[in-house]
C-alpha positions in Angstrom: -34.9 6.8 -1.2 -34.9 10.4 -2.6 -32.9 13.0 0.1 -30.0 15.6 -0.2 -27.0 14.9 2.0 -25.0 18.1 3.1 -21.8 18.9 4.9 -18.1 18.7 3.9 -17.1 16.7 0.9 -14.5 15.4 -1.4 -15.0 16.5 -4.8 -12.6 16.5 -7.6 -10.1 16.3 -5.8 -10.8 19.1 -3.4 -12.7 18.9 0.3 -15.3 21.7 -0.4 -16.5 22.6 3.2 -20.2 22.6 1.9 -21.8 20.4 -0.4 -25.6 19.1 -1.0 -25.2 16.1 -2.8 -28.6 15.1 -3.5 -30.0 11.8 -3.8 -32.6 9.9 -6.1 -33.0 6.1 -6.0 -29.9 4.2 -6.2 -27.7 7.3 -7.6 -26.3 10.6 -7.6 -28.5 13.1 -9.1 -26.6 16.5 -8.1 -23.8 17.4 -6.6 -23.8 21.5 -5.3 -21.3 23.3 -3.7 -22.9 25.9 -1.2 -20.8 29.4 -1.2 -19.8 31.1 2.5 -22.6 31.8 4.8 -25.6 30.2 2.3 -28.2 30.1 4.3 -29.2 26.4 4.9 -31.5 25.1 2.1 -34.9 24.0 3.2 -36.7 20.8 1.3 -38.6 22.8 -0.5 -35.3 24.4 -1.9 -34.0 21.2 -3.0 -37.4 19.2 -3.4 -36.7 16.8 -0.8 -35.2 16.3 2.6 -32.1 17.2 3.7 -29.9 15.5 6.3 -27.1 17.4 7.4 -23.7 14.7 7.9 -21.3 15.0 10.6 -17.9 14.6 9.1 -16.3 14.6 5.4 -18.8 12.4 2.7 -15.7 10.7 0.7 -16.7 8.1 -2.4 -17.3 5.0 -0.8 -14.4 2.4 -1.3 -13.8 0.1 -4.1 -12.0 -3.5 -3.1 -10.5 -5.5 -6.2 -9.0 -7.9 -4.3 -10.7 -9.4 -1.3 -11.6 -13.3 -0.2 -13.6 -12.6 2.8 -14.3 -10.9 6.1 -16.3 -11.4 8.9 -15.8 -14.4 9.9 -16.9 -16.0 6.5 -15.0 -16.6 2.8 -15.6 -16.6 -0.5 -13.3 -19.8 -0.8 -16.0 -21.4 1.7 -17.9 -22.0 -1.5 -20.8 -21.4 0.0 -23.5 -18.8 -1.1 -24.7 -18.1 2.2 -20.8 -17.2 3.4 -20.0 -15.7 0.3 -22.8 -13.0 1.1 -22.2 -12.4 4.6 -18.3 -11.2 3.9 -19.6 -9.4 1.6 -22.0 -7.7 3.4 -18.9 -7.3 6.4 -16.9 -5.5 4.1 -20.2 -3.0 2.6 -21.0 -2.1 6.5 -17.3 -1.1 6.6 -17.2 1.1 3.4 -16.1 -0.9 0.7 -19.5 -0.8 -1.2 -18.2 -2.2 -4.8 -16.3 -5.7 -3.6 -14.5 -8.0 -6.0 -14.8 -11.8 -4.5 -11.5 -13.5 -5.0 -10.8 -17.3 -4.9 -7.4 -18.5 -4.4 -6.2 -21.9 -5.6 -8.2 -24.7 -6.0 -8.9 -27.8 -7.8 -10.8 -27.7 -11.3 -13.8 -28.8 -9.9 -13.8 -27.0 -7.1 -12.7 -23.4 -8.5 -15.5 -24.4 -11.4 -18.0 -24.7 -8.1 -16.7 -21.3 -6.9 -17.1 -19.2 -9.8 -20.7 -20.8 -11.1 -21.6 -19.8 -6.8 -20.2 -16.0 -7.1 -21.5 -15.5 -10.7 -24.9 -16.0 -9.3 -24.1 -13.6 -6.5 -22.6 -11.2 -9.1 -26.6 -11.1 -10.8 -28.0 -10.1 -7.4 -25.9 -7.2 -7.1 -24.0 -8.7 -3.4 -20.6 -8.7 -5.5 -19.7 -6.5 -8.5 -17.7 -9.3 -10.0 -14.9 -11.9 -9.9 -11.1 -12.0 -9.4 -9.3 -15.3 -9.8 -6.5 -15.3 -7.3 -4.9 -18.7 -9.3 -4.5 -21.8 -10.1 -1.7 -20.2 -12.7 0.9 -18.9 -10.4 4.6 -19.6 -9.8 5.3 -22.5 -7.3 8.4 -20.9 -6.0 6.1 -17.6 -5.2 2.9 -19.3 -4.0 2.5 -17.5 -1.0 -0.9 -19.0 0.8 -1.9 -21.4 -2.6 -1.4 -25.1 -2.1 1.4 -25.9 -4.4 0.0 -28.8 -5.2 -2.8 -27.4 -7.5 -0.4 -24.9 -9.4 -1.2 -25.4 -13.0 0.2 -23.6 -16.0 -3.1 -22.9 -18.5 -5.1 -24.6 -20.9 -7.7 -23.0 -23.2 -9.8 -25.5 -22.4 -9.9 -24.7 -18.7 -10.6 -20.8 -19.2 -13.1 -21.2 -21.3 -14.7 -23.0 -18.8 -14.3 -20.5 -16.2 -15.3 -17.9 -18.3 -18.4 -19.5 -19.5 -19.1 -20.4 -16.0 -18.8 -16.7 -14.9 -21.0 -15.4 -17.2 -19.1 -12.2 -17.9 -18.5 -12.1 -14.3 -15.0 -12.4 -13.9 -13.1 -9.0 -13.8 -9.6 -9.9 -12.9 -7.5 -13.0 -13.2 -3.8 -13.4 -11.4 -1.2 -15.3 -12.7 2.2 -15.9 -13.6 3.6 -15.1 -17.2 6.7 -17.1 -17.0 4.3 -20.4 -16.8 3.9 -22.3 -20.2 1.5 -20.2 -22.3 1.5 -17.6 -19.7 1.6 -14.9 -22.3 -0.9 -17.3 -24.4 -3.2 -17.0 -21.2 -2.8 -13.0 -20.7 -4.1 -12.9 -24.6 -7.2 -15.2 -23.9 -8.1 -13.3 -21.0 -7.8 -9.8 -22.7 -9.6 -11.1 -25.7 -12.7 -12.0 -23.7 -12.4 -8.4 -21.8 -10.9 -9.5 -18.4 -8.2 -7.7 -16.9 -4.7 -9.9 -16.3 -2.5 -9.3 -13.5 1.0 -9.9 -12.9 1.5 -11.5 -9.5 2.8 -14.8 -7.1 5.6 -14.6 -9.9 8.9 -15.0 -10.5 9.2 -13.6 -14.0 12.0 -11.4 -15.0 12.2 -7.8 -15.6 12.1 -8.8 -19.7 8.6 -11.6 -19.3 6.5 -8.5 -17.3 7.6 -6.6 -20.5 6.2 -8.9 -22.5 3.4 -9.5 -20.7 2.4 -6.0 -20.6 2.6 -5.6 -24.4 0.7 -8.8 -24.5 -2.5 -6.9 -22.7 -2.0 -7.3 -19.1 -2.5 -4.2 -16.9 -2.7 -4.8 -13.4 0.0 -5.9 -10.6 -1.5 -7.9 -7.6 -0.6 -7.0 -4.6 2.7 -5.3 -5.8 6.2 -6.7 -4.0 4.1 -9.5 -2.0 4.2 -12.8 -3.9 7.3 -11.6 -6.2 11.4 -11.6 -5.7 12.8 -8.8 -4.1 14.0 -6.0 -6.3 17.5 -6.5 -6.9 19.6 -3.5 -8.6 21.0 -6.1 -10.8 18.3 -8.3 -11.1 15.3 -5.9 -11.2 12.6 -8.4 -12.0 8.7 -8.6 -11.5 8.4 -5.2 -9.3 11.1 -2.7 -11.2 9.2 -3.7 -14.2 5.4 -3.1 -12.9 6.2 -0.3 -11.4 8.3 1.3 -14.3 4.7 0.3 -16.3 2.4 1.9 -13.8 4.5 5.4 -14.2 3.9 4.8 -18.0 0.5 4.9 -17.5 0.3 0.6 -18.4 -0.3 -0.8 -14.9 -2.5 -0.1 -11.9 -0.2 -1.7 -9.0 -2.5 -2.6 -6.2 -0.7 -2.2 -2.5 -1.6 -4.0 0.5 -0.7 -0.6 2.7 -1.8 -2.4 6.1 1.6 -1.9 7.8 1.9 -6.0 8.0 2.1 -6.5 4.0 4.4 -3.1 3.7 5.5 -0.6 5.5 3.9 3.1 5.9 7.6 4.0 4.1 7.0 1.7 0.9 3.8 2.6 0.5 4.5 6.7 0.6 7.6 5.8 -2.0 5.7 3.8 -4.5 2.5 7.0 -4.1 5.3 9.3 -5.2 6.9 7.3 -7.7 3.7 6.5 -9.6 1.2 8.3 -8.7 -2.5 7.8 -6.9 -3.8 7.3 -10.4 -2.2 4.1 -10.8 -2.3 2.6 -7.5 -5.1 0.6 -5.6 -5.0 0.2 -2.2 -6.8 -4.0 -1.8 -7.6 -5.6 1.2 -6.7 -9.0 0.5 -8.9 -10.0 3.3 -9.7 -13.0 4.4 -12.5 -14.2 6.9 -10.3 -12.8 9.9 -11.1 -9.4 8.8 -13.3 -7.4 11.5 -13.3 -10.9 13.4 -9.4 -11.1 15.6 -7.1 -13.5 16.3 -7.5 -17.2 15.9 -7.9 -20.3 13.7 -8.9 -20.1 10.5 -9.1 -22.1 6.9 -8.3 -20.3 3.2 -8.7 -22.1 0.8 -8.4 -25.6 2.6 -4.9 -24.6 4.6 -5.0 -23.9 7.8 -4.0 -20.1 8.9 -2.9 -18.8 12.4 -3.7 -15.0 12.9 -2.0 -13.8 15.7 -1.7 -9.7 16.3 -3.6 -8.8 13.5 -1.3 -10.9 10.9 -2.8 -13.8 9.2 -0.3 -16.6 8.2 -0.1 -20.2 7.4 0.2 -22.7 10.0 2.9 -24.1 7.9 4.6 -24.1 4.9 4.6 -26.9 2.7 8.3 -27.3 3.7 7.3 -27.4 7.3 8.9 -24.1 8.4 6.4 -22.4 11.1 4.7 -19.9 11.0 4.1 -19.8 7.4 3.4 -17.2 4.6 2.0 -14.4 5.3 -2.0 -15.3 4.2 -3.9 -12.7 3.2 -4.9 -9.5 5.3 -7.2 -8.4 8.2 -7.9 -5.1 7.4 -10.4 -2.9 5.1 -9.9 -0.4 2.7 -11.4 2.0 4.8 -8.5 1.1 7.9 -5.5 1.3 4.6 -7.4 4.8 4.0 -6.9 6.1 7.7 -3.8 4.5 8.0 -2.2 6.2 4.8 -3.8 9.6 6.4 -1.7 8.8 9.9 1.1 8.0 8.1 1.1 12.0 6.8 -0.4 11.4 3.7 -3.2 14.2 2.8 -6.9 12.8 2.6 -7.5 13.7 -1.2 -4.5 11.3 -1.8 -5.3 8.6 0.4 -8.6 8.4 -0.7 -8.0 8.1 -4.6 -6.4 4.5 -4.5 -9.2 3.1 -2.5 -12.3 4.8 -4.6 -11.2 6.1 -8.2 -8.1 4.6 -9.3 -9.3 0.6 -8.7 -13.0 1.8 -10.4 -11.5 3.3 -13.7 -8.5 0.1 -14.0 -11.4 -2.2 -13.9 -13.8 0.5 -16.5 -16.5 0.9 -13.6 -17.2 4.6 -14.7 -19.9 4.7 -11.7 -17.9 3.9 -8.6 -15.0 5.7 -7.2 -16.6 9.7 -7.1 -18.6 11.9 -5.9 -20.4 12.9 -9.1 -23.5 13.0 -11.4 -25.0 9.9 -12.6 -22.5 7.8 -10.1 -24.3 5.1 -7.6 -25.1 6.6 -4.6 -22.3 4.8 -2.2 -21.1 7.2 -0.3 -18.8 6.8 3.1 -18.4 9.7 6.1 -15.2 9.4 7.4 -14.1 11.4 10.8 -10.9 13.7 11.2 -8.6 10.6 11.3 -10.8 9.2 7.9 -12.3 6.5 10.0 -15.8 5.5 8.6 -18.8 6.6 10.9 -21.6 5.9 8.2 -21.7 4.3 4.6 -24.7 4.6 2.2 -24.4 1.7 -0.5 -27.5 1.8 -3.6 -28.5 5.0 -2.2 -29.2 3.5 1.5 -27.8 4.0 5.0 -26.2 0.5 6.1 -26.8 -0.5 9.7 -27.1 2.4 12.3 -23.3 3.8 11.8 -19.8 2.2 12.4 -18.6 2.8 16.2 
């Protein structure tokens, strides 16, 4: 599909009031801010049609950390699931989608990433994140305990043979026996470690930064509190992401932290090292109810998804994953007084550029044509994904 889009639009870091940001295939061919009173550009001007937008055109969002939506999972480890929360989460503006697993057995994660990988090829995912097995029992959050693991070399080459150069992003815990050996592996083979369910010291993140990691999963969530004389896991990350190390991603749904937390950590480090993830699971866009991730059962009840119970039998359980989309963390950041340049970076460029996708994240030349228009509040009203309108508009 070849048209030019035009209306108000976030480029560089600036809402111009009036921009033709014309189309060709599945990318950006030109992006052209109008000056005061232009007269409105006919076809012939731009050499094909032009559909005038109602609302701001923002980059479409970028989700690094997502395990389903919809009603379906990608822990369902099936391909036909896998592709409908994917799909749920394009139609809601997060046209580049990381699918995340969570915990599993060997066979079964082995099952998982062969089933994504092949989904990965067709373009429905744009890679994989590996949520576990290599996390901290004490810190486990929704991962059965049971199947923590600390690494072998045997085992990740597997996985990454499996993935076929699909696997973006792997979690786990350094303070695990050859945890630091695992960050190397991973880095060597050019997948992107991250720090998280862990209860490693303020010295081990350190060292596991030096060692190649560069990315904090689901910052404070899944890690001991910060303690002034005990800093830990989070002081350390987030002393890293100021450096310019880490990209800390934030679960800014109001349920995983507060609208308080969220604004602190923006103005301690920055929009350009903080993604705003989803950590969604099926419940997302679906509501309350019964659910399974990854094979333990989860109770969402207002909104908040947590585990029916905890291995040590206390009820309700961890919190298990989230029920929101990027584009809802977006609009909430916005209502919580944060401007919509800002708000937007951590959920289109920031998460693009830590994982080296140089086409996602921006309104720009030679970028993929995913585009979202977002209202006064920044909720979505249309998304464009591949150069194509999704659906008939969001409500």
């Amino acid at each position: 599909m070849n048209l030019t889009l035009r209306g108000p639009a976030l480029v560089d870091d600036s809402v111009l009031p009036d921009v033709l940001v014309h189309v060709e295939g599945e990318r950006i061919a030109a992006v052209t801010p109008l000056v005061a009173d232009a007269p409105p550009p006919s076809g012939a001007d731009v050499g094909q049609r032009v559909e005038r937008v109602t609302g701001t055109m923002v980059p479409a969002y970028v989700d690094i950390h997502c395990h389903g939506g919809g009603g379906s999972a990608f822990t369902d480890l099936r391909d036909d699931a896998a592709a409908a929360a994917a799909e749920h989460h394009h139609a809601h503006g997060s046209t580049t989608l990381l699918a995340s697993l969570v915990t599993m057995s060997p066979r079964d994660l082995e099952r998982g990433v062969a089933m994504l990988a092949e989904l990965a090829d067709d373009g429905v995912v744009d890679g994989i994140h590996l949520e576990g097995p290599w996390l901290a029992e004490a810190r486990c959050g929704a991962h059965d305990p049971t199947l923590l693991r600390d690494p072998t070399l045997a085992e990740v080459e597997r996985l990454i043979a499996l993935g076929r150069g699909h696997i973006r992003q792997v979690t786990l815990a350094p303070e695990r026996d050859h945890g630091l050996d695992l960050v190397r592996w991973l880095t060597s083979a050019g997948i992107h470690a991250a720090v998280g369910h862990t209860t490693a010291t303020f010295a081990q993140v350190e060292q596991a930064v030096a060692a190649g990691a560069d990315l904090a999963t689901h910052l404070f969530n899944g890690m001991d509190p910060w303690h002034h004389r005990k800093p830990g896991a989070v002081a350390a990350l987030m002393r890293s992401a100021a450096r310019g190390q880490v990209t800390v991603e934030l679960i800014a749904d109001g349920a995983h932290l507060s609208d308080d937390t969220v604004r602190t950590v923006l103005d301690l480090v920055d929009a350009d090292h903080v993604a705003f993830v989803s950590d969604a699971m099926a419940a997302a866009g679906v509501g309350d109810g019964a659910y399974v991730l990854g094979g333990l059962p989860v109770v969402v009840d207002r909104g908040i998804a947590r585990l029916a119970r905890d291995p040590d039998g206390t009820t309700p359980g961890s919190i298990a994953g989230g029920t929101s989309h990027v584009a809802d963390i977006v609009a909430r950041a916005v209502a919580a007084g944060t401007p919509l340049v800002y708000a937007v970076r951590p959920g289109t460029r920031t998460p693009a550029r830590a994982l080296g996708l140089a086409d996602r994240g921006s309104l720009a030349v030679g970028s993929r044509a995913d585009v979202v228009v977002v209202d006064e509040a920044a909720r979505p009203t249309r998304v464009m994904r591949r150069g194509r309108w999704l659906g008939a508009g969001l409500p």
